[in-house]
C-alpha positions in Angstrom: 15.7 22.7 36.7 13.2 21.7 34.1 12.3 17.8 33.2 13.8 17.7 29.6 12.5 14.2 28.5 10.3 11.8 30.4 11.0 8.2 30.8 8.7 6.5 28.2 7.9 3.2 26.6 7.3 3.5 22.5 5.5 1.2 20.5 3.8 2.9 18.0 1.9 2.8 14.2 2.4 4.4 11.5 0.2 4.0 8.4 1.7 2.9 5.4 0.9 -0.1 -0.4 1.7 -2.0 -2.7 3.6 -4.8 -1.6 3.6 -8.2 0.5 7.9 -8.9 2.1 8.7 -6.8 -0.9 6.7 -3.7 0.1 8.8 -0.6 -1.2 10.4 2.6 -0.2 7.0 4.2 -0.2 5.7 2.6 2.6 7.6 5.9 3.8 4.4 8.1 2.5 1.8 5.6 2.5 -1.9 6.0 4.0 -3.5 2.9 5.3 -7.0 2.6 3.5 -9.6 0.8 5.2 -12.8 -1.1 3.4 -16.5 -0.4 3.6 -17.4 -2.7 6.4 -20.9 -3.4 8.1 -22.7 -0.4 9.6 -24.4 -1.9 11.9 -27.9 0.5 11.1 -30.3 -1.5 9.6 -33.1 0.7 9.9 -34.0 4.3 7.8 -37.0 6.1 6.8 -37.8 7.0 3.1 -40.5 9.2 1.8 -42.2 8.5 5.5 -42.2 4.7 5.5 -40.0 2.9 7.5 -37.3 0.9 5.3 -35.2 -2.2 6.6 -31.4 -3.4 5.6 -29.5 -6.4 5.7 -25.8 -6.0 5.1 -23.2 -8.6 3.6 -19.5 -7.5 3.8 -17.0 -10.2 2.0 -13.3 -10.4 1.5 -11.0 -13.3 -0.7 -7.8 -13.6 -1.0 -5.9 -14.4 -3.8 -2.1 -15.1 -4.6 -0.7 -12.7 -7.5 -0.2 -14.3 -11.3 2.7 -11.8 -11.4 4.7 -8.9 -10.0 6.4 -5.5 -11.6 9.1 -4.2 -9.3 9.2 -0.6 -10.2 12.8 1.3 -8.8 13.9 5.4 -9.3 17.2 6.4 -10.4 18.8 9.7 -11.0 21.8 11.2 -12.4 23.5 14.9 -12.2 25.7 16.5 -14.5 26.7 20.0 -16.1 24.4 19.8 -18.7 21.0 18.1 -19.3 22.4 15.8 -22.3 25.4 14.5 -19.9 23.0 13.7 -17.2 20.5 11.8 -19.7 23.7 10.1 -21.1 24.8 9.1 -17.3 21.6 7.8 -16.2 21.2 5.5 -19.6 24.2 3.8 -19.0 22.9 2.4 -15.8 19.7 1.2 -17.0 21.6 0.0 -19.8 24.1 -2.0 -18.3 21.0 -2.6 -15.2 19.0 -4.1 -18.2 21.9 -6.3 -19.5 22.3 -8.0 -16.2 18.2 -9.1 -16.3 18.7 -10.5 -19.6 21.3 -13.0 -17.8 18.4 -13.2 -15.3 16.2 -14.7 -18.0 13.9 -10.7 -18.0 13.1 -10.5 -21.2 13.2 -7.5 -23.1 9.1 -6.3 -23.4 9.2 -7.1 -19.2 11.3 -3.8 -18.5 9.6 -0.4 -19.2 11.6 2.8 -18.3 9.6 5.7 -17.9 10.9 9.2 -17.6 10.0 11.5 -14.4 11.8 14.7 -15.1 14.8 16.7 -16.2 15.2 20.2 -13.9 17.9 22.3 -12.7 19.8 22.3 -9.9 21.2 25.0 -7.7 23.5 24.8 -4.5 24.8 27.6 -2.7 28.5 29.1 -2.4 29.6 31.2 1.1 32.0 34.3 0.9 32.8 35.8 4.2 29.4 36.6 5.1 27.1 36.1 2.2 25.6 32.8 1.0 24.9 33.0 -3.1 22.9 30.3 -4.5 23.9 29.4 -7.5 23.4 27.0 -11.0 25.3 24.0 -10.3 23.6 21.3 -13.1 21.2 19.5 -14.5 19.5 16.2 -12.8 17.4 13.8 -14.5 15.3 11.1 -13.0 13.7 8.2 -14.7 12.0 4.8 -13.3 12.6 1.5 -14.4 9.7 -1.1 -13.7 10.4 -5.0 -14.2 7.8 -7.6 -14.7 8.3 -11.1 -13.9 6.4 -14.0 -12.7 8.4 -15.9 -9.7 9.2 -14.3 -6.5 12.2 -15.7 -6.2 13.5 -13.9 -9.1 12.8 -10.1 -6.9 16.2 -11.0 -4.7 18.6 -11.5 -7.8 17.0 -8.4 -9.3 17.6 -6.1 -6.6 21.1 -7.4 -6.5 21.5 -6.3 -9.8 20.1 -3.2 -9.8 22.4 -2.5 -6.5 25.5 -3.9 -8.5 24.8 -0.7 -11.3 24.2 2.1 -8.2 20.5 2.1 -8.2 19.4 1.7 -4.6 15.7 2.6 -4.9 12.6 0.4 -4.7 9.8 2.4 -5.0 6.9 -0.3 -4.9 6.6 -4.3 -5.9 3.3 -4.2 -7.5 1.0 -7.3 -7.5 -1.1 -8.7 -10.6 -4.4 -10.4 -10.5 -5.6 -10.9 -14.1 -9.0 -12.7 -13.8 -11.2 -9.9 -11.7 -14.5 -11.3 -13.8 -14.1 -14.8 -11.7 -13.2 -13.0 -8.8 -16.4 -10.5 -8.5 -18.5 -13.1 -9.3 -17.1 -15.3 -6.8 -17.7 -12.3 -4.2 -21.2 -11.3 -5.7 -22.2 -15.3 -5.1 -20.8 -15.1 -1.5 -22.2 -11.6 -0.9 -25.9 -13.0 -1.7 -25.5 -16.1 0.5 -24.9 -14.1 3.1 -27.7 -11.8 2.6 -29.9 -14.8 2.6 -28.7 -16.5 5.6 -29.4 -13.4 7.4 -32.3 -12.7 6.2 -33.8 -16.3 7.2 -32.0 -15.6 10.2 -33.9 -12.9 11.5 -37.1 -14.8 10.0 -36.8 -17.5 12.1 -35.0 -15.9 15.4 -37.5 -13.0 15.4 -40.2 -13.8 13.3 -39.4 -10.6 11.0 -40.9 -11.3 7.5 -39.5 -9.4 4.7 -39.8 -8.2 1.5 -37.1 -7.2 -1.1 -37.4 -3.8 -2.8 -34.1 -2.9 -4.3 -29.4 -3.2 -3.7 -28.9 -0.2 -1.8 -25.5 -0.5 -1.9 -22.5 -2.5 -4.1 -18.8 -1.6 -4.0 -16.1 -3.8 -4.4 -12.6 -2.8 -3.7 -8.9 -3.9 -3.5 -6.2 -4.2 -1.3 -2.8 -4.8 -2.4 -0.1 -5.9 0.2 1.5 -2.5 -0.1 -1.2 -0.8 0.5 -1.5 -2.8 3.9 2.1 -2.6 5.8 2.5 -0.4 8.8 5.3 1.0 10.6 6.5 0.4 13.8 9.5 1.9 16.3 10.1 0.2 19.3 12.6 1.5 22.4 12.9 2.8 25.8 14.5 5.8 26.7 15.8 7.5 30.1 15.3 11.0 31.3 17.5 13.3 32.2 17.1 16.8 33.9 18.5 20.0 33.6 18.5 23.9 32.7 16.5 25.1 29.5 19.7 25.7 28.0 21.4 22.2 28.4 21.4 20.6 25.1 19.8 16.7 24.2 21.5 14.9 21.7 19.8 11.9 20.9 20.9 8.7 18.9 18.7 7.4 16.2 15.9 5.3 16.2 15.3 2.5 13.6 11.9 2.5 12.4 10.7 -0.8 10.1 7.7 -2.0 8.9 5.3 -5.3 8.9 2.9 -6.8 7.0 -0.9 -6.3 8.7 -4.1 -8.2 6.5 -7.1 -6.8 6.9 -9.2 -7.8 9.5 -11.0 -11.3 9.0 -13.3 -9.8 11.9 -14.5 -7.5 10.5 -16.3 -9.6 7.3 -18.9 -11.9 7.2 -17.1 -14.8 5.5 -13.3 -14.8 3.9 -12.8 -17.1 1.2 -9.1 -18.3 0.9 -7.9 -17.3 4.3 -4.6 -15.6 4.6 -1.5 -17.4 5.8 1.8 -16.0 6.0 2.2 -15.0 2.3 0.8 -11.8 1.1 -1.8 -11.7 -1.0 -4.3 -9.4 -2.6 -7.6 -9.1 -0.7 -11.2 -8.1 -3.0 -13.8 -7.4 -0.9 -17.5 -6.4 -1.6 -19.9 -4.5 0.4 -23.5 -5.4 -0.2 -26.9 -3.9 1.2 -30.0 -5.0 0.4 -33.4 -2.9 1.5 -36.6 -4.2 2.1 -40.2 -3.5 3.6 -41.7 -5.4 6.2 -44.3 -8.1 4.7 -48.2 -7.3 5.8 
């Protein structure tokens, strides 16, 4: 008798973009990026002389001036025009009902993914033929709009013409020039404060030589949902040939910000709405006053 499955508790992970209570079927595929955060080594050695760092690492959140739902469709037929004809007659009639919605026409974009053949397979007796069985052609369909509110009554339109599949919600932050300088400003004062800091705590005097390091970055709310299954199962025991059929598990996902722990200051903090988080890395080196 062998122990086929132990008793365990599961509460696991999974890394998954782009986007806040709307965050996509491909949260399925997604990888979890994380930000350049504070190393921690503050001390190097360049061309023999000892070199010194202090390190800033920033994040601000801001709310998205708009949003482009973006959802796949596909169509098979016989023959590559019928399946182009089928799959245009959804968008079209998809397209008709956003119009009613108040989308107007330069907000929807359909972009075409592909057009292949597709082959299935046909048994006799004992043999298994693939075969040519069509034509299948996918395209996308991405919606801009403005209020969130709207997302709800656009999926339910999409769902009323067949098309079932959300890809991604993408968010849109138009003014990056006021951000990065808002980050940049922060970014410095933080340096400073540090700097004086260690002046006064230490008595470690200073002198600027050159950024050794810059990078901003962005993190859009799908790029920051994870997954999650959570259950309990039994155990049973028995040969190696008794068979396991288990049921399946529902596996969802939730919405995880970046760490405000792991910065130096946040500016805007993050309630329960999604939003886009910039953040900058800054390091400034410097040599030790004589």
């Amino acid at each position: 008798m062998k122990k086929l499955l132990l008793i365990f508790s599961l509460l696991f992970f999974l890394n998954s973009i782009n986007f806040a209570q709307e965050s996509g079927n491909r949260n399925y595929n997604q990888q979890r990026r994380k930000p350049l955060t504070n190393s921690g080594v503050l001390t190097a050695t360049s061309n023999g002389k000892d070199v010194y760092f202090v390190e800033a690492n920033v994040v601000m959140n801001v709310k998205a001036d708009a949003y482009a739902a973006v959802f796949g469709l596909s169509q098979e037929a016989m023959t590559a025009a019928e399946s182009n004809e089928k799959i245009n007659r959804l968008i079209a009639a998809f397209t008709k009902d956003l119009d009613v919605l108040g989308v107007k026409k330069n907000d929807v974009f359909v972009d075409f993914i592909t057009q292949n053949k597709v082959y299935d397979y046909t048994t006799s007796g004992n043999v298994t033929t693939e075969k040519f069985s069509g034509f299948e052609t996918k395209k996308n369909i991405a919606v801009r709009y403005s209020d969130r509110e709207v997302l709800e009554k656009i999926i339910a339109a999409a769902t009323k013409n067949s098309i079932f599949d959300l890809i991604k919600v993408d968010y849109v932050v138009s003014d990056m020039k006021t951000i990065n300088a808002r980050l940049y400003e922060e970014a410095v004062k933080v340096v400073k404060q540090k700097e004086a800091a260690y002046a006064n705590s230490f008595g470690i005097k200073m002198s600027p030589t050159n950024l050794a390091n810059e990078k901003y970055d962005a993190f859009y709310p799908g790029e920051l949902y994870a997954g999650y299954q959570a259950y309990e199962s039994g155990n049973t025991y028995g040969d190696y040939e008794k068979r396991v059929i288990q049921q399946r598990k529902t596996k969802t996902f939730y919405y995880e910000p970046l760490d405000a722990s792991d910065f130096d200051s946040v500016i805007n903090q993050i309630g329960i709405e999604p939003m886009v988080q910039f953040t900058l890395y800054m390091r400034m080196q410097y040599e030790l006053k004589k």
